[in-house]
C-alpha positions as a Python dict, from the first residue, in 0.01 Angstrom:
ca = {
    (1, 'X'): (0, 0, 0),
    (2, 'X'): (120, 368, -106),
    (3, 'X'): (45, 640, 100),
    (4, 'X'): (58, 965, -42),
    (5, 'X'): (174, 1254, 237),
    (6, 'X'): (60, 1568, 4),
    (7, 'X'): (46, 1782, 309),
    (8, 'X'): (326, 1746, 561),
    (9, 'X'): (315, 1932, 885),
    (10, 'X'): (696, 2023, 1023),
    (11, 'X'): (707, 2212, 1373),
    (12, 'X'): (1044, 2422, 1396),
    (13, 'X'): (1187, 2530, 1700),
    (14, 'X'): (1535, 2619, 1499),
    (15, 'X'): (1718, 2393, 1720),
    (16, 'X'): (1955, 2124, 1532),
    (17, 'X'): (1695, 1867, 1623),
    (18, 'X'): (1366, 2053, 1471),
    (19, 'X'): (1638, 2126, 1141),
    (20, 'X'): (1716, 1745, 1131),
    (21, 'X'): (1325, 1695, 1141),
    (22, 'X'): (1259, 1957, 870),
    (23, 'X'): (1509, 1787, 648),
    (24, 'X'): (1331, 1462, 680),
    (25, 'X'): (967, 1637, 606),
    (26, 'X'): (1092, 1846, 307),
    (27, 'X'): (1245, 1532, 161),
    (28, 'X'): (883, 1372, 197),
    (29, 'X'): (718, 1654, 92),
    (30, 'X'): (931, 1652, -243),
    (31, 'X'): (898, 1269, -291),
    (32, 'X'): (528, 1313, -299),
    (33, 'X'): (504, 1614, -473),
    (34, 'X'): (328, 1788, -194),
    (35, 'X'): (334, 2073, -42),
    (36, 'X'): (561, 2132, 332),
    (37, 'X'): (398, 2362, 629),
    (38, 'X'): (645, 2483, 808),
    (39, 'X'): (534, 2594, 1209),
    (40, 'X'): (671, 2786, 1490),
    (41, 'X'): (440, 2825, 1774),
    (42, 'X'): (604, 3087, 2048),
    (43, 'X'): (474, 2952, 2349),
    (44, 'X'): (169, 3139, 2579),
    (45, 'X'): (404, 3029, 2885),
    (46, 'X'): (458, 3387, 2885),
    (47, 'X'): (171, 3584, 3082),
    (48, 'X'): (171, 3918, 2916),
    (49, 'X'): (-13, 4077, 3197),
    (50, 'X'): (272, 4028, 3469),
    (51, 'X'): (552, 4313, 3493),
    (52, 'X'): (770, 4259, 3165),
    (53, 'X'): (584, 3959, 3020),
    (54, 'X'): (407, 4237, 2727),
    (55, 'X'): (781, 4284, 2665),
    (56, 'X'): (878, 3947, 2707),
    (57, 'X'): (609, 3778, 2455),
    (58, 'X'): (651, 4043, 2181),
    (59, 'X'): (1047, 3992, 2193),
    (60, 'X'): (956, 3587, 2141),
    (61, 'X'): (706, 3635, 1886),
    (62, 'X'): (1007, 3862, 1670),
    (63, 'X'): (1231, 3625, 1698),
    (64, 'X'): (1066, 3393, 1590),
    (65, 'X'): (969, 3609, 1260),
    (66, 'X'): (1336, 3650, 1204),
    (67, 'X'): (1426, 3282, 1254),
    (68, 'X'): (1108, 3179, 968),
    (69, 'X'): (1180, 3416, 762),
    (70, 'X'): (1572, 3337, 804),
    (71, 'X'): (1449, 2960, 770),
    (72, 'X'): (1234, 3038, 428),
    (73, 'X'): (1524, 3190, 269),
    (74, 'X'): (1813, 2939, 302),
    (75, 'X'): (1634, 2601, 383),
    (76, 'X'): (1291, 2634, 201),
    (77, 'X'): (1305, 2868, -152),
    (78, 'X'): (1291, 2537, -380),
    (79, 'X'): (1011, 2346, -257),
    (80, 'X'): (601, 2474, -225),
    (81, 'X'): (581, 2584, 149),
    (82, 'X'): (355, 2768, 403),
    (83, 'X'): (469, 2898, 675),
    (84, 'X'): (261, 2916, 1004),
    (85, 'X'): (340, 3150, 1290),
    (86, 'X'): (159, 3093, 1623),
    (87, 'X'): (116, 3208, 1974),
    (88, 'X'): (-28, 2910, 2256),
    (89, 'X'): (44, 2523, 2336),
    (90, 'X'): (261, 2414, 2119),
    (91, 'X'): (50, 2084, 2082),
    (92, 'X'): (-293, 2199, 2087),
    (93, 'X'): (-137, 2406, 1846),
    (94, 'X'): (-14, 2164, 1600),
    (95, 'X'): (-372, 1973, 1644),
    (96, 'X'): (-494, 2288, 1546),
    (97, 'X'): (-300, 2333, 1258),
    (98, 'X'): (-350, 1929, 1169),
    (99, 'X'): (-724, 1976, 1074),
    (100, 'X'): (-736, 2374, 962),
    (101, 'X'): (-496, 2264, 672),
    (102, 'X'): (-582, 1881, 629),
    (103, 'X'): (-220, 1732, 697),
    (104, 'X'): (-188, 1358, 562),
    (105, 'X'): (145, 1345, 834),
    (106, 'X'): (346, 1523, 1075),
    (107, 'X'): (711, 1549, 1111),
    (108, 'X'): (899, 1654, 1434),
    (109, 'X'): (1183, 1663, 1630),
    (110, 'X'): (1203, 1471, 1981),
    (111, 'X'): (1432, 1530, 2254),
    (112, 'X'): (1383, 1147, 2419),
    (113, 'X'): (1394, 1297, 2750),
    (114, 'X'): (1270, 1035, 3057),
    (115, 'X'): (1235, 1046, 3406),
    (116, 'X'): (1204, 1378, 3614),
    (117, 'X'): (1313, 1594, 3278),
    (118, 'X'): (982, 1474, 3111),
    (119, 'X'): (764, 1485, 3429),
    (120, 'X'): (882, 1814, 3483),
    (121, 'X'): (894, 1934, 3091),
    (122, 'X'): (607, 1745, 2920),
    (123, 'X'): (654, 1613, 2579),
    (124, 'X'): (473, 1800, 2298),
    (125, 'X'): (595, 1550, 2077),
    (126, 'X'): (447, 1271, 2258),
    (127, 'X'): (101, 1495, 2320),
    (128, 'X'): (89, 1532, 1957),
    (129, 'X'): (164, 1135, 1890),
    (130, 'X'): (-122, 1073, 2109),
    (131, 'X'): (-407, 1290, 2029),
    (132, 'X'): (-309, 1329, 1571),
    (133, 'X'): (-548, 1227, 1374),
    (134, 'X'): (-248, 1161, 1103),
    (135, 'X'): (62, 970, 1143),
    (136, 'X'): (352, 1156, 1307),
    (137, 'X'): (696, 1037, 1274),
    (138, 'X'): (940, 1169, 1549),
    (139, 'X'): (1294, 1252, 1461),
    (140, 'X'): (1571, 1254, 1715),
    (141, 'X'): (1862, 1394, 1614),
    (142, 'X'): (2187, 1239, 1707),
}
């Protein structure tokens, strides 16, 4: 059985592991002819209401602006892209994203923590593994 991935969903956070992972979806994306959504979601840990977190969020959220477009220019000018900026939970935010554009799979990076670093830290990756719709293939990075 062939499965066509026409719509691949890549989450950046412009570390080496979400680049490793954005390799791996482009090269899908290409094989298929489809088209890659590339998605940074500055997180809403940030309370903007609190002394310096107005200052705080909008210094995130321009960063991360410079970093896609950055990202767009050297990593993403030869293949059919979108690229999706947003502010919240990372994964409700790539669940989100999953049905509003009507990905077929979704490719991100993993860090692999255990113990008390992923009790303490969560796993977006593993939220998102559990609650897609699509299939999501996780990418560590060496």
């Amino acid at each position: 059985m062939l499965i066509d991935y026409k719509r691949v969903l890549c989450p950046v956070q412009f570390d080496n592991n979400s680049l490793a992972a954005l390799a791996v979806a482009k090269e899908i994306a290409r094989q298929n002819k489809g088209k890659l959504f590339v998605m940074h979601v500055v997180s809403a840990h940030t309370d903007p209401t609190r002394v310096g977190g107005a200052a705080m969020a909008a210094h995130d959220e321009k960063i991360a602006q410079e970093e896609l477009a950055k990202l767009e220019k050297e990593q993403l000018a030869d293949i059919d892209h979108e690229v999706i900026r947003r502010l919240g939970n990372p994964a409700e935010e790539v669940g989100k994203a999953e049905h509003e554009f009507g990905i077929d799979l979704v490719v991100m990076a993993t860090h692999g923590r255990t113990g008390v670093s992923h009790l303490v830290l969560g796993s977006v990756a593993e939220r998102v593994v559990r609650e897609a719709v699509c299939p999501v293939l996780t990418i560590r990075a060496k």
